[in-house]
C-alpha positions in Angstrom: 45.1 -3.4 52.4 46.1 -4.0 48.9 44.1 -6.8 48.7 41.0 -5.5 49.5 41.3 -3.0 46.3 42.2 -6.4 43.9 38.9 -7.9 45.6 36.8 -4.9 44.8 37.7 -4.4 41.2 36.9 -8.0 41.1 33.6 -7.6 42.3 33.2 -5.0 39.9 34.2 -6.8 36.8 31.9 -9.7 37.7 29.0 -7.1 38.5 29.8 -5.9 35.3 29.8 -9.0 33.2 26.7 -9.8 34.6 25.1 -6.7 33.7 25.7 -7.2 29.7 25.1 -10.8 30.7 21.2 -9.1 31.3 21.1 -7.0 29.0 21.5 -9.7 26.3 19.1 -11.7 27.6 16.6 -9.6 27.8 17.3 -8.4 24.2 16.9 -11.8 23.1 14.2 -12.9 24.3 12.5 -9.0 22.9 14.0 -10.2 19.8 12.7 -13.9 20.1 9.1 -12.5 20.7 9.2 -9.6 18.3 9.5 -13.0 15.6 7.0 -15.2 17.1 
């Protein structure tokens, strides 16, 4: 059952990533249309 620990702190780091992933988008394009 080791495995299914390595898996889930996978999944986290990935859900993680893609959370700042977001979050810079988002601030860009705020930061985009704060210009134009």
């Amino acid at each position: 059952m080791k495995d299914t620990r390595k898996t889930k702190r996978r999944v986290i780091q990935v859900a993680v990533i893609l959370l700042i992933a977001a979050v810079v988008v988002t601030y860009s394009i705020t930061f985009i249309g704060a210009f134009y």
